[in-house]
KOLDREN-840048 format. One record per residue: x, y, z of N, C-alpha, C in turn; residue in one letter; residue number from 1. Coordinates in pm, whole numbers. Atoms other than C-alpha are relative to their C-alpha. Example, Ala and Ser with C-alpha at 12.3 -4.5 7.8 and 13.67 -1.06 7.14 Angstrom:
<site n_x="89" n_y="-119" n_z="0" ca_x="1230" ca_y="-450" ca_z="780" c_x="90" c_y="120" c_z="0" res="A" n="1"/>
<site n_x="-82" n_y="-119" n_z="-6" ca_x="1367" ca_y="-106" ca_z="714" c_x="-77" c_y="109" c_z="73" res="S" n="2"/>
% end
This chain:
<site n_x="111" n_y="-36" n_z="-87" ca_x="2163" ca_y="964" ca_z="1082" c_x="-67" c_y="-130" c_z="46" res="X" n="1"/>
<site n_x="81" n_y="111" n_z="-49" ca_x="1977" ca_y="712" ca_z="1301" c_x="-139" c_y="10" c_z="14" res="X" n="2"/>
<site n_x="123" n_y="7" n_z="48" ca_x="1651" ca_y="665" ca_z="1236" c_x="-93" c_y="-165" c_z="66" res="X" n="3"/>
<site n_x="86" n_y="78" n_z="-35" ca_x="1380" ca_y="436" ca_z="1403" c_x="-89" c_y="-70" c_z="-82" res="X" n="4"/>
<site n_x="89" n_y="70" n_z="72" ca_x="1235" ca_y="180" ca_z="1137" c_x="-87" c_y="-76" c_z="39" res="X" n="5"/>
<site n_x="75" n_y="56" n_z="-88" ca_x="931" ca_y="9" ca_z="1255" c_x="-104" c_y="-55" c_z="-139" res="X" n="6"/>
<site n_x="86" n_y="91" n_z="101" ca_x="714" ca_y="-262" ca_z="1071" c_x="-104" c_y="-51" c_z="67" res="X" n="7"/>
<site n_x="106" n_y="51" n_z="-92" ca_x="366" ca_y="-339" ca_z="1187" c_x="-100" c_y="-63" c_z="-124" res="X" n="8"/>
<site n_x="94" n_y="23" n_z="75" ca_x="47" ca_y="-523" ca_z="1042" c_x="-88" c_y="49" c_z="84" res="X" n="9"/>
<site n_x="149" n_y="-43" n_z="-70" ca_x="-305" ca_y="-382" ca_z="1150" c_x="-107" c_y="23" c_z="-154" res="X" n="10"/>
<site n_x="123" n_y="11" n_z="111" ca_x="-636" ca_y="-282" ca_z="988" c_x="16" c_y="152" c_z="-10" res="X" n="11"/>
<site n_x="44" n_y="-200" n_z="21" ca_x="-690" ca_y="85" ca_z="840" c_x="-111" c_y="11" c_z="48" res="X" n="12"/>
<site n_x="142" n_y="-57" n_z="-61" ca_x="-949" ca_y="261" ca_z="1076" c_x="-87" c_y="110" c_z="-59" res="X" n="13"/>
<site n_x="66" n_y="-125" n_z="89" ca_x="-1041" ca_y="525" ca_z="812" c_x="39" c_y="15" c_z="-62" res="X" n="14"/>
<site n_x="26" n_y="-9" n_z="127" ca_x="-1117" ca_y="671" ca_z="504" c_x="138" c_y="53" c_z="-14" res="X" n="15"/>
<site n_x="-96" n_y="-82" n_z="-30" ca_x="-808" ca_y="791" ca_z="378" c_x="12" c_y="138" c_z="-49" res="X" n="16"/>
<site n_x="3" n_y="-146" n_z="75" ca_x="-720" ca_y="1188" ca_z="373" c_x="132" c_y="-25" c_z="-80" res="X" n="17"/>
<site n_x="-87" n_y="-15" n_z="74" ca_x="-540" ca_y="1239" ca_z="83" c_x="-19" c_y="179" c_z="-86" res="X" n="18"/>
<site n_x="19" n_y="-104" n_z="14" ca_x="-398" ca_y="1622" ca_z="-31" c_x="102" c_y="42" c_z="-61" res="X" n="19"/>
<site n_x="-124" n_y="-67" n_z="34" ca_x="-173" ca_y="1827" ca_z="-171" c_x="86" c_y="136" c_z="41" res="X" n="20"/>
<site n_x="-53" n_y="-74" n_z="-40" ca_x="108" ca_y="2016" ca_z="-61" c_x="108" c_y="108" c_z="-107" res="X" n="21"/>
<site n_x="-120" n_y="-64" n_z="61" ca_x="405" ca_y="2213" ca_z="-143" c_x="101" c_y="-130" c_z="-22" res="X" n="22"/>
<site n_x="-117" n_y="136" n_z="11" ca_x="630" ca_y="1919" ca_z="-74" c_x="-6" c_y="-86" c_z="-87" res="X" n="23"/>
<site n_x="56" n_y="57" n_z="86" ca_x="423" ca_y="1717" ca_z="-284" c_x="-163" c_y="-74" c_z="64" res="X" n="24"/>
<site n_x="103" n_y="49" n_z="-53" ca_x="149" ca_y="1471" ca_z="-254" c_x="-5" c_y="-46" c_z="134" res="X" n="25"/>
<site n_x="-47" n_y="63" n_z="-127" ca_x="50" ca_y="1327" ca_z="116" c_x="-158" c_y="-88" c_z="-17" res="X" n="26"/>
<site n_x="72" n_y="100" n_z="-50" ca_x="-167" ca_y="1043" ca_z="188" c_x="23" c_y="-25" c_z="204" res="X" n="27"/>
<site n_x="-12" n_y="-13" n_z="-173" ca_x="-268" ca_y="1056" ca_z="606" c_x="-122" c_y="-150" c_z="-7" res="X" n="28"/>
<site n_x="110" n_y="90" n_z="-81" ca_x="-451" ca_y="728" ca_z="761" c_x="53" c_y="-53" c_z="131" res="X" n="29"/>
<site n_x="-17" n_y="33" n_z="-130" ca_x="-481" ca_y="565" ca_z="1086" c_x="-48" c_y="-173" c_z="11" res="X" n="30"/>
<site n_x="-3" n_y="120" n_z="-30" ca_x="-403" ca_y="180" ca_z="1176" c_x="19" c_y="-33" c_z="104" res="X" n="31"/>
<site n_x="39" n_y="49" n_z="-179" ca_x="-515" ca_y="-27" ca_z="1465" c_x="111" c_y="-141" c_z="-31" res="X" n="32"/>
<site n_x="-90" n_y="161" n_z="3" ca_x="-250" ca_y="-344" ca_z="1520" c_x="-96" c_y="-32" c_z="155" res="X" n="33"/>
<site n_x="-15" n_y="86" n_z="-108" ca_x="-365" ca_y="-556" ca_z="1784" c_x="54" c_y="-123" c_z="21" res="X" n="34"/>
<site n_x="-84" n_y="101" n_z="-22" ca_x="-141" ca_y="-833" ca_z="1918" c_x="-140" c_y="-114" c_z="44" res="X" n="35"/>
<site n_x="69" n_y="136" n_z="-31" ca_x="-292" ca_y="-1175" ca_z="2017" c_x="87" c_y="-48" c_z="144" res="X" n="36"/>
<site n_x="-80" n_y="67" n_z="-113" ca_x="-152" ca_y="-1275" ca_z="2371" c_x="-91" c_y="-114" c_z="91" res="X" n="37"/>
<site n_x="90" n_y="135" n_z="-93" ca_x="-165" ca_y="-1593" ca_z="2561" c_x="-10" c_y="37" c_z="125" res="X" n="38"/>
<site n_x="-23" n_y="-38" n_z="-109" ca_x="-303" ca_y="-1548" ca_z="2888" c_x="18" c_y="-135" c_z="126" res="X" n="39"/>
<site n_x="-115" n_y="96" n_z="-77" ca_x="-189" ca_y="-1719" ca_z="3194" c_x="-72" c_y="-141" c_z="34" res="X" n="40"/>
<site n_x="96" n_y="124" n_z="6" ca_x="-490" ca_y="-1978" ca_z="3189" c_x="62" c_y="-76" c_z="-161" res="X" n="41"/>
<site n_x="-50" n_y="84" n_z="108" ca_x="-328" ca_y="-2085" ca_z="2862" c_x="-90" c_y="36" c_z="-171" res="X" n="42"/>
<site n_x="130" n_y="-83" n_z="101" ca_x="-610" ca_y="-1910" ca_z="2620" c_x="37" c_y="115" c_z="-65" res="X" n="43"/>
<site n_x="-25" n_y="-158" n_z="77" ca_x="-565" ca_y="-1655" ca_z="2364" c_x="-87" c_y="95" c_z="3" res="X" n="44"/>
<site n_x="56" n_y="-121" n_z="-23" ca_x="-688" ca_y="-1337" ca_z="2372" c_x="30" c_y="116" c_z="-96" res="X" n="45"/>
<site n_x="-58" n_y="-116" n_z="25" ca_x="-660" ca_y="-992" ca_z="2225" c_x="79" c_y="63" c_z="61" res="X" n="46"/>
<site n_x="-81" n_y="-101" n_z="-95" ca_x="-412" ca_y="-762" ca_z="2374" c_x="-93" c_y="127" c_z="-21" res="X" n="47"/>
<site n_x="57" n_y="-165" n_z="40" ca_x="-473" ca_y="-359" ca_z="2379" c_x="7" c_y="14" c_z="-162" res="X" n="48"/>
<site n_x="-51" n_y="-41" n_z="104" ca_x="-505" ca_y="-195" ca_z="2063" c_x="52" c_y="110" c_z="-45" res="X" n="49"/>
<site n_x="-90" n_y="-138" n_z="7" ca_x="-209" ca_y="38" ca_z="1951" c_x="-29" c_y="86" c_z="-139" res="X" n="50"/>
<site n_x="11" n_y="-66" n_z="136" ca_x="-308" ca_y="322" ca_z="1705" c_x="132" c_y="34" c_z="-78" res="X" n="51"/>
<site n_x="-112" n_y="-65" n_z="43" ca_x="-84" ca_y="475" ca_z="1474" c_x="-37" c_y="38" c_z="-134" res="X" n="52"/>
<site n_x="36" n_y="-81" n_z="106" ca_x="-76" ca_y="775" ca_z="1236" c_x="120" c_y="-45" c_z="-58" res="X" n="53"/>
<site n_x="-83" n_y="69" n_z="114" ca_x="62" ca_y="660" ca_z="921" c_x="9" c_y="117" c_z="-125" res="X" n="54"/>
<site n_x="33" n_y="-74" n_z="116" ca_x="160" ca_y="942" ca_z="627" c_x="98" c_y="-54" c_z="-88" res="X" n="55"/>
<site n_x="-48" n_y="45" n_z="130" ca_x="264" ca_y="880" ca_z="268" c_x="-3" c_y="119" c_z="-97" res="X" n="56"/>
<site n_x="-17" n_y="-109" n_z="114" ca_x="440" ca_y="1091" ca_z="29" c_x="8" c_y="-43" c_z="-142" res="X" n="57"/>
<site n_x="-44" n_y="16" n_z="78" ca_x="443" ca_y="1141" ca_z="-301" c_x="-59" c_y="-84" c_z="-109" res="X" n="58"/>
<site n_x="84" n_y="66" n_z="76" ca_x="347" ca_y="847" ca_z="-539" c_x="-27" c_y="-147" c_z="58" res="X" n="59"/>
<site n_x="88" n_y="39" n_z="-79" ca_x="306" ca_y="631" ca_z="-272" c_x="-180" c_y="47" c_z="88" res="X" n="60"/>
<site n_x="180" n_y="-84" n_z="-71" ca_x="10" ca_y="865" ca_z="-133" c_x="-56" c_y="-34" c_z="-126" res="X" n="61"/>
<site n_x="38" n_y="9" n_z="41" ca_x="-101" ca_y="818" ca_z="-483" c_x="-41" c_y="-135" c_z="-16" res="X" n="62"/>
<site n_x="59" n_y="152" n_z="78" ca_x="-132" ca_y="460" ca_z="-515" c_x="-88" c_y="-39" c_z="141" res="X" n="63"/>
<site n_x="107" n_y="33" n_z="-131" ca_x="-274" ca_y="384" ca_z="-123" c_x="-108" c_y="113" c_z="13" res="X" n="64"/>
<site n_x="115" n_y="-61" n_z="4" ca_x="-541" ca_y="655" ca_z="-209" c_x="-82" c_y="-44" c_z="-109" res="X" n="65"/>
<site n_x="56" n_y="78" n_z="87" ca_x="-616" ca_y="433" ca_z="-490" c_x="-44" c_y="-133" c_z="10" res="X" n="66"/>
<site n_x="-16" n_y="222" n_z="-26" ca_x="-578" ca_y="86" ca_z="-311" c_x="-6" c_y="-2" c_z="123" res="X" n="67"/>
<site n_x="69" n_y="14" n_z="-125" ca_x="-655" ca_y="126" ca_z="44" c_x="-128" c_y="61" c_z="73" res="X" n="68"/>
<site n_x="107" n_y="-48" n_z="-75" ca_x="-988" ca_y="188" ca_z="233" c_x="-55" c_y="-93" c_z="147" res="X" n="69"/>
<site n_x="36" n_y="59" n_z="-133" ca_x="-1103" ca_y="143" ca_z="549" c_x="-53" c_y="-94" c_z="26" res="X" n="70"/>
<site n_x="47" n_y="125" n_z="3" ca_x="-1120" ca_y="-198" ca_z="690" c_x="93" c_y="-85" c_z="5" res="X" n="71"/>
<site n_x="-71" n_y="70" n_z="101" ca_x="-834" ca_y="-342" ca_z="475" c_x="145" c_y="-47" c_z="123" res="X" n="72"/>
<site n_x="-72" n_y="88" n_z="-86" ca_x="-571" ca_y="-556" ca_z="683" c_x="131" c_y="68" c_z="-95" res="X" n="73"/>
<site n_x="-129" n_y="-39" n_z="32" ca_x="-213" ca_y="-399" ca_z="571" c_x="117" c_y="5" c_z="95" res="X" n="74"/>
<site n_x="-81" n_y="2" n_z="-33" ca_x="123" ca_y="-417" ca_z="647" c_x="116" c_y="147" c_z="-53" res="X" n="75"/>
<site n_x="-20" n_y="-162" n_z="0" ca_x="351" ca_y="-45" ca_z="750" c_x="103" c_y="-46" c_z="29" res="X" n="76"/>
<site n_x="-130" n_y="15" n_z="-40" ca_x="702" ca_y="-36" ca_z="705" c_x="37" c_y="169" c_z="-21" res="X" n="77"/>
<site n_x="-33" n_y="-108" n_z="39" ca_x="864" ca_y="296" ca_z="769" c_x="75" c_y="105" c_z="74" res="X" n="78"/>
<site n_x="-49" n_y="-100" n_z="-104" ca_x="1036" ca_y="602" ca_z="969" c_x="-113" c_y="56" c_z="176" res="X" n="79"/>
<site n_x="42" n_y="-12" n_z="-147" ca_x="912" ca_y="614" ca_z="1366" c_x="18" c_y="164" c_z="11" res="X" n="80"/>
<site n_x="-42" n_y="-127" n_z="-52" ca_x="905" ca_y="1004" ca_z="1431" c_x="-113" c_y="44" c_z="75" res="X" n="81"/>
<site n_x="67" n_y="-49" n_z="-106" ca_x="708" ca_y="1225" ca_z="1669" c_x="-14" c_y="144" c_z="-19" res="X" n="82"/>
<site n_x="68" n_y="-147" n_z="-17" ca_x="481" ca_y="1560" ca_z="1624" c_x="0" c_y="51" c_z="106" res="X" n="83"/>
<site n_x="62" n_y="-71" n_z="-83" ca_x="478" ca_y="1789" ca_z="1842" c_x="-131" c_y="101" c_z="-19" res="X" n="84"/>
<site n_x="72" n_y="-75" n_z="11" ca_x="187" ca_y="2026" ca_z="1884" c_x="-77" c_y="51" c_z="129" res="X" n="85"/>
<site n_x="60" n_y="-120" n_z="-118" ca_x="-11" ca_y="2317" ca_z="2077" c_x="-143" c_y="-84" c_z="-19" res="X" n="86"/>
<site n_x="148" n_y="22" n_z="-18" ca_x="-361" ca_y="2201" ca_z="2220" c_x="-70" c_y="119" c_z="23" res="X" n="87"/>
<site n_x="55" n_y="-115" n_z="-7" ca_x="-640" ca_y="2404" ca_z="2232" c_x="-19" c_y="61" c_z="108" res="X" n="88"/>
<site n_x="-48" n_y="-80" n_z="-130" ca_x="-584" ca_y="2434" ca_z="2580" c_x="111" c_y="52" c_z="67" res="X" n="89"/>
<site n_x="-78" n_y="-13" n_z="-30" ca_x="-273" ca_y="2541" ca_z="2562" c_x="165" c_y="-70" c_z="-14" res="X" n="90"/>
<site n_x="-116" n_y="115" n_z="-34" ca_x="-87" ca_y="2237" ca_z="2621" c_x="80" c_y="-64" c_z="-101" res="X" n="91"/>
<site n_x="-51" n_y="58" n_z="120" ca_x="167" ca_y="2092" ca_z="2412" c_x="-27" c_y="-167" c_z="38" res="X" n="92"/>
<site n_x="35" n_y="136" n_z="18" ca_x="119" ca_y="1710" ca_z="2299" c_x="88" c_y="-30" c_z="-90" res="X" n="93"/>
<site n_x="-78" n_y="37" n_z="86" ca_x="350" ca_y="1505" ca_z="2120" c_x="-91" c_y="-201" c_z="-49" res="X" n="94"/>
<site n_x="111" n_y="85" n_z="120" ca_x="191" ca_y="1231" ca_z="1858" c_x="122" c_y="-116" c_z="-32" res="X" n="95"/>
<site n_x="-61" n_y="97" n_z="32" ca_x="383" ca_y="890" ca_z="1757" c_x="-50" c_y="16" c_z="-148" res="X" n="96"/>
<site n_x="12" n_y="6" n_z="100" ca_x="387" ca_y="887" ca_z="1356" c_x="86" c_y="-39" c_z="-85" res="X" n="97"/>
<site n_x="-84" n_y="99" n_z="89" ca_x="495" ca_y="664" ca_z="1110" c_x="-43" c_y="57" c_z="-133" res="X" n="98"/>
<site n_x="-46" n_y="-32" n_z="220" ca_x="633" ca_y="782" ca_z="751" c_x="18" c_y="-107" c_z="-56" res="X" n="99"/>
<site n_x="-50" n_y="68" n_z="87" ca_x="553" ca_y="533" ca_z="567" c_x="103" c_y="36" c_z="-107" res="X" n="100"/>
<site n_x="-43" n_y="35" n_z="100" ca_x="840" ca_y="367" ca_z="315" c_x="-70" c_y="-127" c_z="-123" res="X" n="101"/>
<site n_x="42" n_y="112" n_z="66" ca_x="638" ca_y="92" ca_z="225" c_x="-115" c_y="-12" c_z="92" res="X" n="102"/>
<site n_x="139" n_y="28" n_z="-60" ca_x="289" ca_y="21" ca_z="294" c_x="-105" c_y="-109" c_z="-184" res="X" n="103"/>
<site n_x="46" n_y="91" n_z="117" ca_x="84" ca_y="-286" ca_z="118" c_x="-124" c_y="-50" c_z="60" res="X" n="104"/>
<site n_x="134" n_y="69" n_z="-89" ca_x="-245" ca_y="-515" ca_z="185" c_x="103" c_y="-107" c_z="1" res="X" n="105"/>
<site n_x="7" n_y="120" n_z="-66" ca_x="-173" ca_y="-806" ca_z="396" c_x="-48" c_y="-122" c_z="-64" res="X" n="106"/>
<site n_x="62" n_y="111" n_z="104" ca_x="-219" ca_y="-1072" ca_z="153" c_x="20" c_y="-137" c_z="86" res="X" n="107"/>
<site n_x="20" n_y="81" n_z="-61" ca_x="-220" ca_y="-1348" ca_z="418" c_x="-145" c_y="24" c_z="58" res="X" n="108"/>
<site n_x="158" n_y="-59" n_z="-102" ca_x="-614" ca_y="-1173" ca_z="516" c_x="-54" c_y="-16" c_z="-145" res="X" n="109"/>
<site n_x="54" n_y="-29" n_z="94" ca_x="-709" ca_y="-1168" ca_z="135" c_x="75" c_y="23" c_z="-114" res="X" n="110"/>
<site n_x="-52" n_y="41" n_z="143" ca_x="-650" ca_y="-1175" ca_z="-234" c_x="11" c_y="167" c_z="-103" res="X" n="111"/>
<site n_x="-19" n_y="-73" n_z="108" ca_x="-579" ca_y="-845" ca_z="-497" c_x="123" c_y="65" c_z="-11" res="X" n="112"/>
<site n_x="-83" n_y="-131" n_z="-13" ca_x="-298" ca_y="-653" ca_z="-614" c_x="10" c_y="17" c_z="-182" res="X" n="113"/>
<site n_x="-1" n_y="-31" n_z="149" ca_x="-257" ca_y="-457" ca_z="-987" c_x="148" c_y="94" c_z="3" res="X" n="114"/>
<site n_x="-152" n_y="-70" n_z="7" ca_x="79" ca_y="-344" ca_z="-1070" c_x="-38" c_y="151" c_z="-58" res="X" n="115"/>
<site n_x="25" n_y="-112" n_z="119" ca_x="74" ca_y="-1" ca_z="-1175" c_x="75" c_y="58" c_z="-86" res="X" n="116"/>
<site n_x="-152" n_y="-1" n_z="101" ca_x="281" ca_y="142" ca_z="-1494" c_x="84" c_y="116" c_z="61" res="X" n="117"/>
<site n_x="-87" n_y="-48" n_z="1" ca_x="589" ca_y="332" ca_z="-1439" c_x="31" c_y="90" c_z="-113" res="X" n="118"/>
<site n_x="5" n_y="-61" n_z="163" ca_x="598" ca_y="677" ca_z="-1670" c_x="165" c_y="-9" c_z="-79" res="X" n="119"/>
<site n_x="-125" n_y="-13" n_z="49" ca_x="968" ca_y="639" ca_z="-1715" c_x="-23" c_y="-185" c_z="-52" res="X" n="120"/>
<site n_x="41" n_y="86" n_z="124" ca_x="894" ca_y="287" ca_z="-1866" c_x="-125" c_y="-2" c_z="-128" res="X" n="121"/>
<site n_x="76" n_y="-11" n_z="88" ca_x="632" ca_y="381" ca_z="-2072" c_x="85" c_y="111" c_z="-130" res="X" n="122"/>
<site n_x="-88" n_y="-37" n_z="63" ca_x="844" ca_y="628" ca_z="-2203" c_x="97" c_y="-41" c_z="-64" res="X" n="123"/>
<site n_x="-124" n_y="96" n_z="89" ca_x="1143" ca_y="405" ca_z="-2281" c_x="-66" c_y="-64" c_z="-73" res="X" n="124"/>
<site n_x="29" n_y="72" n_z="118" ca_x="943" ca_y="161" ca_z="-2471" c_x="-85" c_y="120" c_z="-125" res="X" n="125"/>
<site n_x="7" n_y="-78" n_z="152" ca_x="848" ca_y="464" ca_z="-2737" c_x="105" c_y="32" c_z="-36" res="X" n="126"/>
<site n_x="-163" n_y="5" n_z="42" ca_x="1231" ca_y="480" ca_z="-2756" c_x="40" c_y="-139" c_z="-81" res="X" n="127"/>
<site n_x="-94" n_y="148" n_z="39" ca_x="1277" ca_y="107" ca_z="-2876" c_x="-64" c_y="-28" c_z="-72" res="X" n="128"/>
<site n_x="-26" n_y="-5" n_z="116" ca_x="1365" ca_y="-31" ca_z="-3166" c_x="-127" c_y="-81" c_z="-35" res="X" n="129"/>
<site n_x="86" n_y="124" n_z="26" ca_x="1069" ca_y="-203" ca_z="-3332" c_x="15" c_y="-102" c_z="-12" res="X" n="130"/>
<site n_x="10" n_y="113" n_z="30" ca_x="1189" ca_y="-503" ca_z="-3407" c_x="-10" c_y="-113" c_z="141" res="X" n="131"/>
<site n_x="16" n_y="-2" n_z="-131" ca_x="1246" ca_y="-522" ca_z="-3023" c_x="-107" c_y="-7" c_z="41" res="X" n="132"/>
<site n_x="97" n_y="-3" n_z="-51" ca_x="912" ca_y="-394" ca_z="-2933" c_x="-90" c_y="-114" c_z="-88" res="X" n="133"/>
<site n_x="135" n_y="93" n_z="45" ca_x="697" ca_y="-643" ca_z="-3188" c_x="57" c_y="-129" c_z="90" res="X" n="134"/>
<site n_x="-85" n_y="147" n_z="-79" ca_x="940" ca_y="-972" ca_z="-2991" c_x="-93" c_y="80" c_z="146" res="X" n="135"/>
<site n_x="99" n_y="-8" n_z="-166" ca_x="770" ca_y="-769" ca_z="-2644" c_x="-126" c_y="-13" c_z="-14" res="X" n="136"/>
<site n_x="160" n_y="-12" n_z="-3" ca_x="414" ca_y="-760" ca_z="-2766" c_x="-63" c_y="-59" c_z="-81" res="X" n="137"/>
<site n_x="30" n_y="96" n_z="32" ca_x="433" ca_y="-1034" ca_z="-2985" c_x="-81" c_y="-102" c_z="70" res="X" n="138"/>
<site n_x="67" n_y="103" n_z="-61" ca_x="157" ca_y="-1263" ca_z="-2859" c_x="14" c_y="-154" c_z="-55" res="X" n="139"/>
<site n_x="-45" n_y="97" n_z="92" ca_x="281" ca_y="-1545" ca_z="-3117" c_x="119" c_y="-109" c_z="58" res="X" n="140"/>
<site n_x="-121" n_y="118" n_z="-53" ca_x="558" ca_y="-1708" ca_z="-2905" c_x="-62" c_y="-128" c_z="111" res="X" n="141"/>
<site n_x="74" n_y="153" n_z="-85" ca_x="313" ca_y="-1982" ca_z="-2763" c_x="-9" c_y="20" c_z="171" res="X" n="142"/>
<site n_x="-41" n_y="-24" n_z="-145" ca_x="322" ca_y="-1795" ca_z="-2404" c_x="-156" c_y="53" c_z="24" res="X" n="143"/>
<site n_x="131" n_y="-10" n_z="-4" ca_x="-73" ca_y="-1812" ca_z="-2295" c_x="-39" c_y="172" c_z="81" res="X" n="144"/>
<site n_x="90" n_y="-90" n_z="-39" ca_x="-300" ca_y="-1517" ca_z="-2231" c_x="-37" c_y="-23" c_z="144" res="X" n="145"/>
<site n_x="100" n_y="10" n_z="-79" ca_x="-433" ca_y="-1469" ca_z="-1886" c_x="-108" c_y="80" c_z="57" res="X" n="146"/>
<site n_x="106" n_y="-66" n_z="-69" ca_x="-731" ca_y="-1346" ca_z="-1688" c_x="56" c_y="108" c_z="85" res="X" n="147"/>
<site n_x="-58" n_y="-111" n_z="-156" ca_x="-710" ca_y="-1113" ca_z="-1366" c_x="-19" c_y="-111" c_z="73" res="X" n="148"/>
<site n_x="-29" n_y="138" n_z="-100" ca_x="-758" ca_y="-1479" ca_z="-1174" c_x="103" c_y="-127" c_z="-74" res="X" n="149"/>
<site n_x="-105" n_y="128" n_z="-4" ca_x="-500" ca_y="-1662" ca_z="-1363" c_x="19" c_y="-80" c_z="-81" res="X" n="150"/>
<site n_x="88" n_y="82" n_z="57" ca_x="-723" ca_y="-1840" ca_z="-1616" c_x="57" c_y="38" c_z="-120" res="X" n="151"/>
<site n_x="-7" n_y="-25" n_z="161" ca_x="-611" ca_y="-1876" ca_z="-2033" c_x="-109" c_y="77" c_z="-2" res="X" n="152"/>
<site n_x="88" n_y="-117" n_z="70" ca_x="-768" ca_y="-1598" ca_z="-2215" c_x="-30" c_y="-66" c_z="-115" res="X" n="153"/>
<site n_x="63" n_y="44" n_z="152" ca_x="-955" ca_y="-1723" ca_z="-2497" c_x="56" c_y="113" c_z="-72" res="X" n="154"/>
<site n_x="-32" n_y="-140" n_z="137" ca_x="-814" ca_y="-1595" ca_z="-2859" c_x="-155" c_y="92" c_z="-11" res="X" n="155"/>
<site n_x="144" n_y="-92" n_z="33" ca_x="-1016" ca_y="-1304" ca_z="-2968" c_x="-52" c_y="-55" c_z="-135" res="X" n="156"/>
<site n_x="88" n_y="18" n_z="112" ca_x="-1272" ca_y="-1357" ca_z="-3206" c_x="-88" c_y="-154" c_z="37" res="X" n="157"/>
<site n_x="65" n_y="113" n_z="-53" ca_x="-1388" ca_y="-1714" ca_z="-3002" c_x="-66" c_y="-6" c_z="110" res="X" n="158"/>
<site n_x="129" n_y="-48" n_z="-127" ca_x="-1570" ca_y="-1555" ca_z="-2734" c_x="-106" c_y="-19" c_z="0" res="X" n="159"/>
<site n_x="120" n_y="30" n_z="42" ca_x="-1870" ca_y="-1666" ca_z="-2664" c_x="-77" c_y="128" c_z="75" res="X" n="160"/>
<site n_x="71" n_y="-102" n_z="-84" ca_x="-2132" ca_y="-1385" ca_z="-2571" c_x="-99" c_y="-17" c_z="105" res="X" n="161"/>
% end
């Protein structure tokens, strides 16, 4: 099957709806890209700006209803398809919409990201062997502690309050 993949950066223009279906979860928002074009005096400029409805299934909708809000500079990789629908006057209208596969923040605009756990690894490590798991969560192999910026973690018990 051929399929229209399309990759854009823009800003999220709103809050996001997030809901549940039959299919599963869906995450719906809407991103503005605007281009930067030179114009013919030699000067940059804005171009137009192109919307685009963006939905997310599944446990992607779960994590960008956890990690995106309006504002936030991201980058949309994903399936190009097209709604149709009845207006209230009648008329049919057809909609440009992108399924997200991948959707992230734009970390060239700004700084965070938190991995989140995986239940099928959390699960495997109550499968493994201890001697295994104390070598994973051994803190003893001289391999430093860090912060959420990066920074050695002071041992516990040398904290100052």
């Amino acid at each position: 099957m051929n399929e229209a993949l399309v990759t854009f950066q823009g800003w999220v223009g709103n809050d996001v709806v997030y809901r549940e279906t039959s299919k599963g979860t869906v995450a719906n928002l809407r991103v503005g890209s605007t281009p930067r074009i030179k114009r013919a005096d030699g000067q940059w400029a804005d171009g137009p700006t192109s919307w685009f409805s963006v939905s997310c299934w599944r446990s992607l909708a779960d994590h960008v209803r956890d990690s995106v809000r309006k504002g936030d500079p991201v980058l949309v990789h994903g399936r190009l398809r097209t709604d149709v629908w009845q207006r209230e006057d009648g008329k049919t209208s057809v909609s440009p919409v992108v399924e997200a596969l991948h959707i992230g923040h734009d970390l060239s605009r700004g700084v965070v990201f938190t991995k989140a756990p995986r239940a099928e690894r959390l699960e495997a490590e109550e499968e493994t062997d201890p001697v295994v798991k104390e070598m994973i969560h051994d803190q003893s192999f001289g391999t430093p502690q860090l912060d959420s910026w990066g920074q050695p973690k002071e041992p516990l018990g040398t904290q100052v309050a």
